[in-house]
PyMOL Python script that loads the backbone (N, CA, C, O; Angstrom):
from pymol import cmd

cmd.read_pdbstr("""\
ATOM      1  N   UNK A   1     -12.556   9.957   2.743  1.00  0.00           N
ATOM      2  CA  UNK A   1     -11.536   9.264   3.517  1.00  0.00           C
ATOM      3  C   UNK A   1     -11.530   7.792   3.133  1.00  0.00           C
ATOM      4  O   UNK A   1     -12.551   7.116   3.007  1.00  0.00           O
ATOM      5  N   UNK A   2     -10.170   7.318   2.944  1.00  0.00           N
ATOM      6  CA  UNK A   2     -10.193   6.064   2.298  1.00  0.00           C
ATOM      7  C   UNK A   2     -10.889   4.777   3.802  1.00  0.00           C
ATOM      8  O   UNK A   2     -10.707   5.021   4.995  1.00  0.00           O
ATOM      9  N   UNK A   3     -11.472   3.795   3.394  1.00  0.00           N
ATOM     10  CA  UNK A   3     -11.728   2.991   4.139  1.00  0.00           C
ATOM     11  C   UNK A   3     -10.885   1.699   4.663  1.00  0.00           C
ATOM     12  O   UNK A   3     -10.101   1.161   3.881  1.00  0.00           O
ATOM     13  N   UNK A   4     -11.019   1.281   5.775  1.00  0.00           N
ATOM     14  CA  UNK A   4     -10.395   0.502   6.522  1.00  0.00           C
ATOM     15  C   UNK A   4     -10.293  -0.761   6.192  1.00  0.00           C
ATOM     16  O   UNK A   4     -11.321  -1.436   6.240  1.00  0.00           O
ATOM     17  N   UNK A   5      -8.974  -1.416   5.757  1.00  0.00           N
ATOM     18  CA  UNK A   5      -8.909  -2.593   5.278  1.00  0.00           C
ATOM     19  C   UNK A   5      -7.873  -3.525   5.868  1.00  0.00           C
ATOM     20  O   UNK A   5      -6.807  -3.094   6.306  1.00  0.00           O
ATOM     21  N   UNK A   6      -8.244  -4.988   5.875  1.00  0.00           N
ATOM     22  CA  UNK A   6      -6.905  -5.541   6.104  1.00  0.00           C
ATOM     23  C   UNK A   6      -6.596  -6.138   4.925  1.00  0.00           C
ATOM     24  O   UNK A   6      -7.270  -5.956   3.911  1.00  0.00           O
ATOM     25  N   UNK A   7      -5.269  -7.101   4.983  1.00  0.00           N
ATOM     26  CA  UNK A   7      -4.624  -7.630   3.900  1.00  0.00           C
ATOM     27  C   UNK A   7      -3.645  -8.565   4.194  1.00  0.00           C
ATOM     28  O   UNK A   7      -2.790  -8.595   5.079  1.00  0.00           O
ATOM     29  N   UNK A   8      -4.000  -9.535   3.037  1.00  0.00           N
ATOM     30  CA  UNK A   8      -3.619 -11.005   3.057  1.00  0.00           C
ATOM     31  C   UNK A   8      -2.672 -11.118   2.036  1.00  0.00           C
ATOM     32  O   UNK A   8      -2.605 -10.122   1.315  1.00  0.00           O
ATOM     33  N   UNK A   9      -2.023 -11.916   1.801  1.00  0.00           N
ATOM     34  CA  UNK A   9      -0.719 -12.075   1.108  1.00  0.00           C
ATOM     35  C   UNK A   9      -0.568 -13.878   0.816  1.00  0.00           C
ATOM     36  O   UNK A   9       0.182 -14.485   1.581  1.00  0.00           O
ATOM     37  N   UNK A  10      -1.207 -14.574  -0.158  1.00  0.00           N
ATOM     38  CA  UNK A  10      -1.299 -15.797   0.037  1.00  0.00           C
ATOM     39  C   UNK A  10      -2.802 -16.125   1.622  1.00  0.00           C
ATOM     40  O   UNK A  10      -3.955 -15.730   1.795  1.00  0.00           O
ATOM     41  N   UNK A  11      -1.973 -16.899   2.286  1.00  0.00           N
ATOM     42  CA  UNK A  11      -2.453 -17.303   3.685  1.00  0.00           C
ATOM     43  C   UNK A  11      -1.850 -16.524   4.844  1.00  0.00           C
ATOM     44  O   UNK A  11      -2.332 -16.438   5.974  1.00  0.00           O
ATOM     45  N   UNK A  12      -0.783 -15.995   4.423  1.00  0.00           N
ATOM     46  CA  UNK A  12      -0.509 -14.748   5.838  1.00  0.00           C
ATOM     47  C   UNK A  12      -1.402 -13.479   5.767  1.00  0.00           C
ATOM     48  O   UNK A  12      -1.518 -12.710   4.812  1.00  0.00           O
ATOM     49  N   UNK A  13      -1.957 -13.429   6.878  1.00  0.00           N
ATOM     50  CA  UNK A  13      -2.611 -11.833   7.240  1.00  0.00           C
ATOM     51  C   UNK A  13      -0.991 -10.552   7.220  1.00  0.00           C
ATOM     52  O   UNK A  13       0.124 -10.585   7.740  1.00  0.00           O
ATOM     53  N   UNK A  14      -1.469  -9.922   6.637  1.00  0.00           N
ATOM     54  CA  UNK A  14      -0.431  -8.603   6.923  1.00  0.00           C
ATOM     55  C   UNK A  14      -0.684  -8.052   8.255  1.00  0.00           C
ATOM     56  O   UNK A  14      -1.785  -7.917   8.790  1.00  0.00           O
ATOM     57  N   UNK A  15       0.406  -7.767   8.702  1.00  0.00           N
ATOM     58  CA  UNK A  15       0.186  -6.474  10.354  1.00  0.00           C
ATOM     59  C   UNK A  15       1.194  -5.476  10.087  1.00  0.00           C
ATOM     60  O   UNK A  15       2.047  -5.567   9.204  1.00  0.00           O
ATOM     61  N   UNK A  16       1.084  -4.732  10.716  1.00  0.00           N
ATOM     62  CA  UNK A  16       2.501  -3.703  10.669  1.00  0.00           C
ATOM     63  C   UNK A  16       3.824  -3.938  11.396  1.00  0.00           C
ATOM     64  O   UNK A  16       4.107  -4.134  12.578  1.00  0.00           O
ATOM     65  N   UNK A  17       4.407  -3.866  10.470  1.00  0.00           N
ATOM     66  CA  UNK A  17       6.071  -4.039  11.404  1.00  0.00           C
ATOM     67  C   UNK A  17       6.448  -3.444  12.495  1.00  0.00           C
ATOM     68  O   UNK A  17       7.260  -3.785  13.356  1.00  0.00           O
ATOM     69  N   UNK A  18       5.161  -1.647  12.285  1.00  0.00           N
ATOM     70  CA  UNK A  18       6.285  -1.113  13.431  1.00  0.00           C
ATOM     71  C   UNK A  18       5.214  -1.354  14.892  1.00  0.00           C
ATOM     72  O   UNK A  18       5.785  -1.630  15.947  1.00  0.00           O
ATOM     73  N   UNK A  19       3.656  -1.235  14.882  1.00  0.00           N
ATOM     74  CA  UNK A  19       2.811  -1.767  16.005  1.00  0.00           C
ATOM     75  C   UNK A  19       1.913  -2.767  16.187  1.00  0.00           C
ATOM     76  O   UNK A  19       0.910  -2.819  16.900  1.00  0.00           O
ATOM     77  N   UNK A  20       2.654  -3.953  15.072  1.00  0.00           N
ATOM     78  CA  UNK A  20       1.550  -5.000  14.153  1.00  0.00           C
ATOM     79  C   UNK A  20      -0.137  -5.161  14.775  1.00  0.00           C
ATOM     80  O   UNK A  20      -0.784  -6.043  15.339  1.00  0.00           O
ATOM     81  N   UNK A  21      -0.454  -3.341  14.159  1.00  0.00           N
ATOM     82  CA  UNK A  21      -1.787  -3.073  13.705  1.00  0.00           C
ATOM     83  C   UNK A  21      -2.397  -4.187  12.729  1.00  0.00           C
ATOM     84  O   UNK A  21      -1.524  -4.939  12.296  1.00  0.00           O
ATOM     85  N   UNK A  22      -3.312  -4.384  12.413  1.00  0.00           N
ATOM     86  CA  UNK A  22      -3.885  -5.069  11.210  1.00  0.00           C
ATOM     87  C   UNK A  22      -5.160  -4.580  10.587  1.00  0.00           C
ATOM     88  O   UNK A  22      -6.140  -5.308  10.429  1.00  0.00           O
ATOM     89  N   UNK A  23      -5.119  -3.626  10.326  1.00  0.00           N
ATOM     90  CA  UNK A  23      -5.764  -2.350  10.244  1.00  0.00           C
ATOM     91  C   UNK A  23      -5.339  -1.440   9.498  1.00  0.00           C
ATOM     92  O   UNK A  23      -4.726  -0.619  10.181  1.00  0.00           O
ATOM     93  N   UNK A  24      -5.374  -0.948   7.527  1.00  0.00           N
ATOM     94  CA  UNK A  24      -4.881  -0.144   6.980  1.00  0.00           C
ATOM     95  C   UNK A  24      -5.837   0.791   5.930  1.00  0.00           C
ATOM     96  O   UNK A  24      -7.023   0.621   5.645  1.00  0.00           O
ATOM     97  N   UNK A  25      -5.174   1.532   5.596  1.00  0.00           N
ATOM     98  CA  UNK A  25      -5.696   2.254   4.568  1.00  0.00           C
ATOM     99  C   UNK A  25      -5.078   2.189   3.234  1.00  0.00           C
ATOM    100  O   UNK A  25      -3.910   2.576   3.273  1.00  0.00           O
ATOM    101  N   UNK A  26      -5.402   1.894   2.282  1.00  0.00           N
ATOM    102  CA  UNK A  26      -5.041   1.557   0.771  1.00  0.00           C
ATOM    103  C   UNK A  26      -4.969   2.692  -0.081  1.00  0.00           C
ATOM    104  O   UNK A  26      -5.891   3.506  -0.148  1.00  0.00           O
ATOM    105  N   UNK A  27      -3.905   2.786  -0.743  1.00  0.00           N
ATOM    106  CA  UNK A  27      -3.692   4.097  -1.525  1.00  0.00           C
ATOM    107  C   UNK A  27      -2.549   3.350  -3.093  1.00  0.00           C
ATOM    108  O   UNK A  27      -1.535   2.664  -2.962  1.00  0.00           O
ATOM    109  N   UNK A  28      -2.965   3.643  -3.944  1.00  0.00           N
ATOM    110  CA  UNK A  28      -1.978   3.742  -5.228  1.00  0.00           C
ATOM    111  C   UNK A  28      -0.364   4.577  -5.007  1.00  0.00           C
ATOM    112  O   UNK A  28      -0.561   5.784  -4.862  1.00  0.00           O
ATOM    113  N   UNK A  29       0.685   4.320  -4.969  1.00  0.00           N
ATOM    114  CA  UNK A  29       1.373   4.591  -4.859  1.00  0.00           C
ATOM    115  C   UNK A  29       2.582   5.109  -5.913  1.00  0.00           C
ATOM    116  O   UNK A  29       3.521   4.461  -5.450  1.00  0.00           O
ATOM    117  N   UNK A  30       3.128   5.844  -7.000  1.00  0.00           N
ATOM    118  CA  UNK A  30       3.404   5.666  -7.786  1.00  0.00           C
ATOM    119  C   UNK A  30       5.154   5.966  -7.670  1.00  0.00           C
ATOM    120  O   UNK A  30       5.538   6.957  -7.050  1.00  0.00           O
ATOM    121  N   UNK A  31       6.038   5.121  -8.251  1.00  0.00           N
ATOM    122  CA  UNK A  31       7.150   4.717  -7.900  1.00  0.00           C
ATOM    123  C   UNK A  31       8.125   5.209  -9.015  1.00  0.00           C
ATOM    124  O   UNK A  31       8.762   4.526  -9.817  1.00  0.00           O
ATOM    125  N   UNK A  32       8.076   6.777  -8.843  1.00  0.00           N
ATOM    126  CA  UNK A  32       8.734   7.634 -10.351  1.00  0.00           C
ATOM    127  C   UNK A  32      10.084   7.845 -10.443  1.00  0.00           C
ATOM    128  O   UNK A  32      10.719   8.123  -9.426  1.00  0.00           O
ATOM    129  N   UNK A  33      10.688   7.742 -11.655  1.00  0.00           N
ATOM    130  CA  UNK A  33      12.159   7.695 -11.303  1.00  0.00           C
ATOM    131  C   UNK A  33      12.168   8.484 -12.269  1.00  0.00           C
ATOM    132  O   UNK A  33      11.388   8.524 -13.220  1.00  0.00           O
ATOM    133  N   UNK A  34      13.606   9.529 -11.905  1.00  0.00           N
ATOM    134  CA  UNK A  34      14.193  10.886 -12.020  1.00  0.00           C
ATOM    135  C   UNK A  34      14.505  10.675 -13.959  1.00  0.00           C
ATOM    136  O   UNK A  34      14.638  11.729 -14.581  1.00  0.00           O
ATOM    137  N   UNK A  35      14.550  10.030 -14.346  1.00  0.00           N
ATOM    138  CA  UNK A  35      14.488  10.400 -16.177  1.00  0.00           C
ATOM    139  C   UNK A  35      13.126  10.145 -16.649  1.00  0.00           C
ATOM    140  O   UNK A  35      12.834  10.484 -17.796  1.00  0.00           O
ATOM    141  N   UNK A  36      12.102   9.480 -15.751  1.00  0.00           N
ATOM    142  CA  UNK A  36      10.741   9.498 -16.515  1.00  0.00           C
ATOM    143  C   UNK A  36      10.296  10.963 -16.142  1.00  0.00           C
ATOM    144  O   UNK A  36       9.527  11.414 -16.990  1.00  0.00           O
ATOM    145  N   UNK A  37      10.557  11.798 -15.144  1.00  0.00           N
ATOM    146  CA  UNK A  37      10.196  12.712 -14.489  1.00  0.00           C
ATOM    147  C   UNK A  37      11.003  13.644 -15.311  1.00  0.00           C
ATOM    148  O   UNK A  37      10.376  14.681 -15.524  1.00  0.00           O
ATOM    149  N   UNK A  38      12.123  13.624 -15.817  1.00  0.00           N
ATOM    150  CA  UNK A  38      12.621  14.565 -16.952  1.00  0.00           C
ATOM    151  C   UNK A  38      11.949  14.696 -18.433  1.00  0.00           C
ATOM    152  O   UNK A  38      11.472  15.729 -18.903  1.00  0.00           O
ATOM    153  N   UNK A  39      12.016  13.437 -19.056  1.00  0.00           N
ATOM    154  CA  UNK A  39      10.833  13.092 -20.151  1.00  0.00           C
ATOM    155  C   UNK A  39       9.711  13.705 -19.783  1.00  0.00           C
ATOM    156  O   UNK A  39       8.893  13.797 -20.698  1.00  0.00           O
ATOM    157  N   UNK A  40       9.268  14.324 -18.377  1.00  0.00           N
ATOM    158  CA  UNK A  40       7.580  14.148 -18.433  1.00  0.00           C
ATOM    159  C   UNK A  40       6.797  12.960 -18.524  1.00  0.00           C
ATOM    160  O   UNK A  40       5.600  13.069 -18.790  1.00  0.00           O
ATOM    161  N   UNK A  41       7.398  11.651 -18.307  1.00  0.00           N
ATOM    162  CA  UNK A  41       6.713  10.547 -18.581  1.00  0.00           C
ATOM    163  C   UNK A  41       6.197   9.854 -17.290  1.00  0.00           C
ATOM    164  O   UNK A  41       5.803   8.691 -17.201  1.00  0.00           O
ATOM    165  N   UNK A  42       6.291  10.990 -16.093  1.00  0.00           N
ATOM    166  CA  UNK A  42       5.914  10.130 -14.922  1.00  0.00           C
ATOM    167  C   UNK A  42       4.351   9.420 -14.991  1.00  0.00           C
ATOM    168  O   UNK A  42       4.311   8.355 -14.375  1.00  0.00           O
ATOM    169  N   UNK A  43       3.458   9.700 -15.436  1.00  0.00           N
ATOM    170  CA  UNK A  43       2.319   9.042 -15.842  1.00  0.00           C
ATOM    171  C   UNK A  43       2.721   7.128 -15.560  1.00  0.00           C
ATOM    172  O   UNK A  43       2.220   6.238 -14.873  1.00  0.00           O
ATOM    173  N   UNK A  44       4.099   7.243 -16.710  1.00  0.00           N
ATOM    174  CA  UNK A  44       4.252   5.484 -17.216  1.00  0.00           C
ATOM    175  C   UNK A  44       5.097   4.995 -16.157  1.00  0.00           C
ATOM    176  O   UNK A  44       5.483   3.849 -16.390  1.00  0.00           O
ATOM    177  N   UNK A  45       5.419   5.369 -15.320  1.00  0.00           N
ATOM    178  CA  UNK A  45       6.029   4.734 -14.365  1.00  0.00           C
ATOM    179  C   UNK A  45       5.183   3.985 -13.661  1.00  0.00           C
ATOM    180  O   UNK A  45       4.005   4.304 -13.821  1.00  0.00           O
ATOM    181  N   UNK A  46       5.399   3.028 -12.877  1.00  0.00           N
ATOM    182  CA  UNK A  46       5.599   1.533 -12.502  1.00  0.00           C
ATOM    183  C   UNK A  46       4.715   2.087 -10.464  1.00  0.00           C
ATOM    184  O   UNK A  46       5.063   3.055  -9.789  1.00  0.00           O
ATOM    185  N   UNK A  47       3.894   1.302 -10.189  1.00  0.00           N
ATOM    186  CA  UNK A  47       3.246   1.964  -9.214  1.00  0.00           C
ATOM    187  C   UNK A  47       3.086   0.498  -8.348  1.00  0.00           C
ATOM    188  O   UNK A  47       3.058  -0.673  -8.726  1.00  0.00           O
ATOM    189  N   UNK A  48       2.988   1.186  -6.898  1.00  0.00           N
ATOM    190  CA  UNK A  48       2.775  -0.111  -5.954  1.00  0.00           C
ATOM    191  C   UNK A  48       1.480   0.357  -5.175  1.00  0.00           C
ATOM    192  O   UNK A  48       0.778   1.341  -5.407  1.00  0.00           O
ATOM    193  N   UNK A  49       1.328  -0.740  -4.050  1.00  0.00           N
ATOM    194  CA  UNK A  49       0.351  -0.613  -3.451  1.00  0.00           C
ATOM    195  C   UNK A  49       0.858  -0.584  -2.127  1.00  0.00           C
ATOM    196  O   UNK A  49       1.755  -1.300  -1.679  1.00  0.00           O
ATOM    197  N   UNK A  50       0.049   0.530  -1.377  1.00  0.00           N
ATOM    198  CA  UNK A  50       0.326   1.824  -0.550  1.00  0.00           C
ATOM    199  C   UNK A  50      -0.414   1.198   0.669  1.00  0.00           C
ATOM    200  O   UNK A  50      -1.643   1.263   0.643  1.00  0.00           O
ATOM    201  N   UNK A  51       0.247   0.539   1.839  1.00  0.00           N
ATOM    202  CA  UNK A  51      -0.877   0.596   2.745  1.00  0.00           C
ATOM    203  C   UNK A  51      -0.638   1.148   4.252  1.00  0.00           C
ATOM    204  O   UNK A  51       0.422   0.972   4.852  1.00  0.00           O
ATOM    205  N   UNK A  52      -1.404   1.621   4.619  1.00  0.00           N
ATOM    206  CA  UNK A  52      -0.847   2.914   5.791  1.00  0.00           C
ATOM    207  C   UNK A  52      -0.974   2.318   7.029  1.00  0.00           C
ATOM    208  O   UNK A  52      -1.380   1.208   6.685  1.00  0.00           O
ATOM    209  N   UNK A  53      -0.910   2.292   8.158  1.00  0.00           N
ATOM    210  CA  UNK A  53      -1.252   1.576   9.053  1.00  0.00           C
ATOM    211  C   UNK A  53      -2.075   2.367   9.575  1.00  0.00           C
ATOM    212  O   UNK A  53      -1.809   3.568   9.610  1.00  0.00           O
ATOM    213  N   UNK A  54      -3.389   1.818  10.156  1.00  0.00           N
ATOM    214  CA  UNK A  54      -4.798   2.892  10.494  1.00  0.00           C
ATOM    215  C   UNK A  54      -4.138   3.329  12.162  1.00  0.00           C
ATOM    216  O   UNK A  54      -4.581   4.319  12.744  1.00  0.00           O
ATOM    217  N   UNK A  55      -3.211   2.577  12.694  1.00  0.00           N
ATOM    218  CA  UNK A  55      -3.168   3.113  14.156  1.00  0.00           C
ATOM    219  C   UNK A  55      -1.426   4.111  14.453  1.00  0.00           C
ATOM    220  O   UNK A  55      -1.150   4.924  15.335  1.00  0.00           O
ATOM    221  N   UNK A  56      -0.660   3.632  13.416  1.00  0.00           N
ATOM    222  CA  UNK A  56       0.820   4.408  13.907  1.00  0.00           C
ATOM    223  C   UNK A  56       1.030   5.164  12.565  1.00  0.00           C
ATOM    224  O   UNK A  56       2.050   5.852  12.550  1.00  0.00           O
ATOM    225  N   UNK A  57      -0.004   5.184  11.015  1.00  0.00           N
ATOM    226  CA  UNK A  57       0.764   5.534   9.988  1.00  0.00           C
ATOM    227  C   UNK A  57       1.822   5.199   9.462  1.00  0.00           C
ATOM    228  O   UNK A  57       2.454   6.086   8.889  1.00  0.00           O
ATOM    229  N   UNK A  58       2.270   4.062   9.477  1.00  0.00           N
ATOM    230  CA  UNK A  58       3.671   3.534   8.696  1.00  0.00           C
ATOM    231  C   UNK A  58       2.958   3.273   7.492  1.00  0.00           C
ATOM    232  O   UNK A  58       1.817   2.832   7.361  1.00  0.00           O
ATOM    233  N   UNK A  59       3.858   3.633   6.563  1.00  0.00           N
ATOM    234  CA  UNK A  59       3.979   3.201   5.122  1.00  0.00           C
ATOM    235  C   UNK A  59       4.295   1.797   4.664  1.00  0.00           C
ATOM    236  O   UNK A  59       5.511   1.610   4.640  1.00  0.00           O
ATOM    237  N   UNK A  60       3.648   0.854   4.329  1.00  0.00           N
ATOM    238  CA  UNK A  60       4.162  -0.535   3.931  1.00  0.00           C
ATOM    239  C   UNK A  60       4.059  -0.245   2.196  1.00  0.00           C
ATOM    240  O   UNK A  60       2.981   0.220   1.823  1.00  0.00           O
ATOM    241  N   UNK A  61       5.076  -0.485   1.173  1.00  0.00           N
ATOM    242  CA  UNK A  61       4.810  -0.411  -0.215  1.00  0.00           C
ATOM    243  C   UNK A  61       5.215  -1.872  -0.469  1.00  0.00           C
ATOM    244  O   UNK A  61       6.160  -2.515  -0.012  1.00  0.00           O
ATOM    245  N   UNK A  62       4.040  -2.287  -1.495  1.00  0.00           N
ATOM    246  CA  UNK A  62       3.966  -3.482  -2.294  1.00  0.00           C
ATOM    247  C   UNK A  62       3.992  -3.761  -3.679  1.00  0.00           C
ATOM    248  O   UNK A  62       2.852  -3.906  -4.119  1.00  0.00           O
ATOM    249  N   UNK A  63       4.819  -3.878  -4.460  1.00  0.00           N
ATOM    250  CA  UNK A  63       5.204  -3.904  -5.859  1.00  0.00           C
ATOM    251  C   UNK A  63       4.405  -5.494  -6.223  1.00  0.00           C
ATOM    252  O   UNK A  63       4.281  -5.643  -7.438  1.00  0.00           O
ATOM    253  N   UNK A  64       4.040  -6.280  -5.666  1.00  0.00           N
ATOM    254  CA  UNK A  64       3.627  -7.841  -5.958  1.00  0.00           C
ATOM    255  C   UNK A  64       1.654  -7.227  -5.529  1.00  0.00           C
ATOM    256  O   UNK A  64       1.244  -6.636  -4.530  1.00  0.00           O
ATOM    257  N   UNK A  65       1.057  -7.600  -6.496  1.00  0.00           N
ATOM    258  CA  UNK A  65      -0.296  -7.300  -7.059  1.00  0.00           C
ATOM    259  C   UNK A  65      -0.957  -8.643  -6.559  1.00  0.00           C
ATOM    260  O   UNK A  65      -2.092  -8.852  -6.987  1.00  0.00           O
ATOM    261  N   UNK A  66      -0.471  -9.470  -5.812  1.00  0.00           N
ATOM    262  CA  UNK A  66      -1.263 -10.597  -5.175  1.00  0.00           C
ATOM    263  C   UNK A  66      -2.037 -10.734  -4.126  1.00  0.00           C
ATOM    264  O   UNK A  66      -2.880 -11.575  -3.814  1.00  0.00           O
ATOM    265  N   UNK A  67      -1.425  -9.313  -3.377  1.00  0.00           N
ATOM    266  CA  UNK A  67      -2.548  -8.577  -2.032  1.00  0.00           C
ATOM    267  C   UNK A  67      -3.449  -8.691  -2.168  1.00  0.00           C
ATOM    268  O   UNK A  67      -3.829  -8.186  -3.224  1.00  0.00           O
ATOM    269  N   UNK A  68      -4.412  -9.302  -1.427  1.00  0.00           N
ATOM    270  CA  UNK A  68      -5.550  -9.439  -0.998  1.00  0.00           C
ATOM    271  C   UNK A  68      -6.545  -8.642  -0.082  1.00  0.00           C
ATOM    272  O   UNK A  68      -6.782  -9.142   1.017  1.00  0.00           O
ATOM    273  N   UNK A  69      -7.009  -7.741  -0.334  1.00  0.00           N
ATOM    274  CA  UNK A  69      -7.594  -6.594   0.598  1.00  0.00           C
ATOM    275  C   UNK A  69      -9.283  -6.781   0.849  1.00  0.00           C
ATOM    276  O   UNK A  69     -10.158  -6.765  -0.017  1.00  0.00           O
ATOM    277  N   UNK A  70      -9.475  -7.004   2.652  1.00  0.00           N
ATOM    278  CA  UNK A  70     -10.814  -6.941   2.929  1.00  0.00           C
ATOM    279  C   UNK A  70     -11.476  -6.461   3.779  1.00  0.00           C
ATOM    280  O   UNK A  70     -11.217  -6.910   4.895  1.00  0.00           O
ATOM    281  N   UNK A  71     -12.227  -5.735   3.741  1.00  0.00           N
ATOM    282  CA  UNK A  71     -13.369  -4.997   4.466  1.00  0.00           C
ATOM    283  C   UNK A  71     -13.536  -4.856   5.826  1.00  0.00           C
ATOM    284  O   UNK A  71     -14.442  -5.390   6.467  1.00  0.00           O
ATOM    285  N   UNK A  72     -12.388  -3.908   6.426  1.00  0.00           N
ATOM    286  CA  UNK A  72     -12.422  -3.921   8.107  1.00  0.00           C
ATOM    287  C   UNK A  72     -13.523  -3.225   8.868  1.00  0.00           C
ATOM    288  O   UNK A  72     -13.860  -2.045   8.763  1.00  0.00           O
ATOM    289  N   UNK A  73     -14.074  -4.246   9.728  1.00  0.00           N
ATOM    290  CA  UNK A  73     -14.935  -3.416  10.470  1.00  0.00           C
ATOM    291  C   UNK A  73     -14.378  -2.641  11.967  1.00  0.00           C
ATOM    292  O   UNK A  73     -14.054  -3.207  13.011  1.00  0.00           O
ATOM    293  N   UNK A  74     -14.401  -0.742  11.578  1.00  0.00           N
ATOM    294  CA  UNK A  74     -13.009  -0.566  12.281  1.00  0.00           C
ATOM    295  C   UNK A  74     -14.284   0.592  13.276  1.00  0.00           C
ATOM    296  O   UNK A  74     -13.894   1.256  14.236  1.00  0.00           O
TER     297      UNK A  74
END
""", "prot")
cmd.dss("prot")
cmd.show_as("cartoon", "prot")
cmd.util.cbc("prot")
cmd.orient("prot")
């Protein structure tokens, strides 16, 4: 089970939009579009970062690799 993290963005803390939890789970996300997936080339497609909210499950996706992720004690 993935572990409990929060996440920073610059100097803003992230929360969730929909119960601004601050509290997530981190997952690779991969962002495949319908002719790489014809090619068979979904491998090379373009991937974000996945973070779940640990208390309602909302999906937040992040295409900007500047996230800052740290060690919640949950």
């Amino acid at each position: 089970m993935a572990k409990p993290v929060r996440a920073a963005l610059g100097e803003v803390w992230l929360t969730c939009q929909v119960c601004q939890g601050d509290v997530f789970r981190e997952r690779e996300v991969l962002l495949n579009s319908a002719g790489m997936e014809f090619m068979k080339l979904a491998w090379a497609n373009e991937s974000a970062t996945g973070l779940i909210c640990w208390s309602c499950g909302y999906v937040h996706l992040f295409v900007n690799k500047d996230i800052e992720l740290y060690r919640a004690d949950k």
